[in-house]
VOGU-3710 file (C-alpha; in Angstrom, 3 decimals, decimal comma):
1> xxxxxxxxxx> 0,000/0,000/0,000  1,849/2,909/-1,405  0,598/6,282/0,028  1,445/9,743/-0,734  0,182/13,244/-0,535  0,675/17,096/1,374  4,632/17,489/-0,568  5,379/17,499/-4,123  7,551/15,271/-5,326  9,036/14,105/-8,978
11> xxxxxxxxxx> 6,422/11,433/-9,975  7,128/9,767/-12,927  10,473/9,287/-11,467  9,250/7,889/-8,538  6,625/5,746/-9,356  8,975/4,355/-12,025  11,333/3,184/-9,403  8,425/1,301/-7,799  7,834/-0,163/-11,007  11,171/-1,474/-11,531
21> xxxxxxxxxx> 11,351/-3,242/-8,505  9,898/-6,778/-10,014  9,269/-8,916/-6,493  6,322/-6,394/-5,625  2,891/-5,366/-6,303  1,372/-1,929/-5,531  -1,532/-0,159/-5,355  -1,314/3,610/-5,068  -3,503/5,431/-2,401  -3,120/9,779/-2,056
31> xxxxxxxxxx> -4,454/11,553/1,261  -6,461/11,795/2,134  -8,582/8,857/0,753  -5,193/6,938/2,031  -6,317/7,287/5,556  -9,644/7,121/5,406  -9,043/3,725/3,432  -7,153/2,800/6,299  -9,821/3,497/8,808  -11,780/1,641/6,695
41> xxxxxxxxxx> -9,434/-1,417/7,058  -8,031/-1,697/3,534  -4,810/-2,206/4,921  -5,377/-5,675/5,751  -5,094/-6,172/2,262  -1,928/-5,388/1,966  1,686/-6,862/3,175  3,262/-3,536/3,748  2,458/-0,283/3,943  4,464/2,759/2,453
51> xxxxxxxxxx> 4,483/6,424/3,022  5,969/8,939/0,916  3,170/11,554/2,495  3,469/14,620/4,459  -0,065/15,019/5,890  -0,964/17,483/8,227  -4,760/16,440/9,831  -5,623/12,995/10,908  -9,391/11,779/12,816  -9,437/9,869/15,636
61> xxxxxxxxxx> -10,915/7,271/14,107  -7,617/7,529/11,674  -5,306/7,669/14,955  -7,004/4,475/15,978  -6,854/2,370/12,777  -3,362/3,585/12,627  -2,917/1,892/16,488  -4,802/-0,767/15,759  -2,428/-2,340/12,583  0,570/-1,650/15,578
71> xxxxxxxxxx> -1,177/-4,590/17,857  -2,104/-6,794/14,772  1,985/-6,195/13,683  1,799/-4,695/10,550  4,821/-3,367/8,905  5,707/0,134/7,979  8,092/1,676/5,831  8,390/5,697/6,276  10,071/7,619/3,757  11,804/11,111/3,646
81> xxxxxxxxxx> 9,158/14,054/4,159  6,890/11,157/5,807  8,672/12,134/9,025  6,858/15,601/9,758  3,562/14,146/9,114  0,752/14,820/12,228  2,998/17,259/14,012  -0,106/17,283/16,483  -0,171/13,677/17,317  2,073/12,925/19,840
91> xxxxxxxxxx> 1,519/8,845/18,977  2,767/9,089/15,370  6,638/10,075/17,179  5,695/6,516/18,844  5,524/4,579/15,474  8,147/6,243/13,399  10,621/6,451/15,930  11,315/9,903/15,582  10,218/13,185/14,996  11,268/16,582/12,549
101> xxxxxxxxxx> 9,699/19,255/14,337  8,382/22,310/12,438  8,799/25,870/13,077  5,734/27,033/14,941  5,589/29,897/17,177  4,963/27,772/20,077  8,265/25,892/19,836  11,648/27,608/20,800  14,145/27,879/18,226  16,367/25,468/19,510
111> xxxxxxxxxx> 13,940/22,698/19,315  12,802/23,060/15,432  14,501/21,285/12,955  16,012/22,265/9,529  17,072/20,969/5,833  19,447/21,408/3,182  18,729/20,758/-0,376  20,801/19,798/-3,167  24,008/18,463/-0,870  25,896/15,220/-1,144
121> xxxxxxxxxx> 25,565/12,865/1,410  28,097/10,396/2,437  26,250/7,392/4,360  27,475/4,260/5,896  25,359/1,466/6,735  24,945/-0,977/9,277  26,539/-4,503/7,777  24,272/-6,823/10,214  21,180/-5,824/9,201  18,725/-7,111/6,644
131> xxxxxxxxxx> 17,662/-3,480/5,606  21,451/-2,803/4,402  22,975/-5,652/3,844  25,582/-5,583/1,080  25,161/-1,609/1,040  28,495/-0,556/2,710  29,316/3,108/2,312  27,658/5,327/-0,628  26,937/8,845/-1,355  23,596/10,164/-2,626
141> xxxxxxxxxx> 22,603/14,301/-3,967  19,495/14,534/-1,548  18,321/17,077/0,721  19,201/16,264/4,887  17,355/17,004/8,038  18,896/18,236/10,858  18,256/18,779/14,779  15,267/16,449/14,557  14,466/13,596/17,369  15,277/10,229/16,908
151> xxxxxxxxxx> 13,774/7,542/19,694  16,425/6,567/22,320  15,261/2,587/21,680  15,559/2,524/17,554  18,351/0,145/15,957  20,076/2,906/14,097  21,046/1,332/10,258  22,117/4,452/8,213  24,467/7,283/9,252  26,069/10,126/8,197
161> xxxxxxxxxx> 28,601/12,915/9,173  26,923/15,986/6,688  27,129/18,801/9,432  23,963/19,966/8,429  22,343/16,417/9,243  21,678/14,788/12,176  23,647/11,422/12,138  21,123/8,682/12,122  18,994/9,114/8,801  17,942/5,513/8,851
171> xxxxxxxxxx> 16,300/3,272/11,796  14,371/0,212/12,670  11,964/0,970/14,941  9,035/-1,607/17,297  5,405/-0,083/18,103  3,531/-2,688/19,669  3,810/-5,590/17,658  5,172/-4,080/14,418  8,787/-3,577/12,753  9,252/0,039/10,969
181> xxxxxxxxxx> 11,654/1,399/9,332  12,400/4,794/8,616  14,829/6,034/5,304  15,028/9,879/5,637  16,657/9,899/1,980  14,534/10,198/-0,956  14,203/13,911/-1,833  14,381/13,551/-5,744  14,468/11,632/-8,798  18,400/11,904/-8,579
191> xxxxxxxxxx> 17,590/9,489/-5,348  14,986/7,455/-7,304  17,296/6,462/-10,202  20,261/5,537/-8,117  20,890/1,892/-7,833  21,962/2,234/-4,401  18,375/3,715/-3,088  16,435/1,366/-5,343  18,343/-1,467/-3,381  17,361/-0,194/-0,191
201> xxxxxxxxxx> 14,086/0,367/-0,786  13,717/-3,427/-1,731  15,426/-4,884/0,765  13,680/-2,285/2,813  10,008/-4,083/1,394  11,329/-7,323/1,278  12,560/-7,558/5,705  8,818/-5,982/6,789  7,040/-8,334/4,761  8,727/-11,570/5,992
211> xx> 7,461/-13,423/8,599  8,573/-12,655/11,908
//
């Protein structure tokens, strides 16, 4: 279930790298039918589900469903922008694993995070883990967070030493019963047609939809 929405984004690009990847099937969903298919329980269809949304408003009946898949263990993979979605709801920090925080008048200065576009980024990745396994160090042209919260119990699997980035842009995380990984690459479609990000996607797809 791929779901997207609230951030533009190069499409064709993106949707082509989807396509290219032959092991899976997809079905496209765009907020905010996304969540309100998810509320709806659609996602039980569905192996894994994908977010390359930034979406500001979500129902409690959303927040539930969204809880809900946690306890039944299904997977989620969260990509780039997905990580300021529901800057409201406290329990979306809980699934993720982290949090970008947004300017808002409310927050002090040194709390709200930043980016960079158009940088490169040298990452290393962790050898022992599923996610990155055969990945060893590579450099993408992508856009970096910085100063934003990572959870103190995630399995950190992609780092980097950008000084305008915080250092762990990739993570397993647990809510409840289910595995999630965050990949905070994956500004562009100079990301998208790199064969290092198309093989960490997969492998990304592949480790949440095997059995635990």
């Amino acid at each position: 279930m791929l779901i997207t929405g609230g951030h533009s984004f190069d499409t064709i690009q993106f949707f082509e790298m989807f396509d290219a990847i032959e092991t899976i099937e997809y079905k496209h969903f765009q907020q905010p039918k996304a969540n309100a298919a998810i509320a709806a329980g659609r996602a039980t269809d569905f192996d894994v589900l994908v977010f390359y949304d930034m979406w500001k408003t979500i129902s409690e009946p959303e927040k539930a469903a969204y809880m809900k898949l946690t306890r039944e263990g299904k997977p989620f993979l969260f990509l780039h922008h997905s990580l300021v979605s529901y800057q409201n709801w406290p329990g979306f920090e809980k699934i993720v694993g982290g949090r970008y925080i947004e300017k808002d008048s409310g927050v002090p200065a040194a709390e709200q995070s930043n980016y960079e576009h158009d940088v490169w980024v040298y990452i290393q990745s962790s050898p022992n883990h599923p996610v990155t396994r055969g990945m060893g160090s590579f450099r993408l042209f992508d856009e970096v967070y910085g100063n934003y919260r990572v959870g103190e119990k995630v399995i950190p699997l992609l780092t980097t030493n950008h000084p305008k980035s915080t250092e762990t842009i990739g993570w397993e995380n647990r809510c409840n019963s289910s595995r999630i990984i965050y990949l905070q690459p994956g500004h562009d479609q100079r990301t998208f047609e790199t064969a290092e990000y198309r093989k960490l996607l997969q492998q990304a797809i592949h480790y949440l939809a095997a059995p635990q």
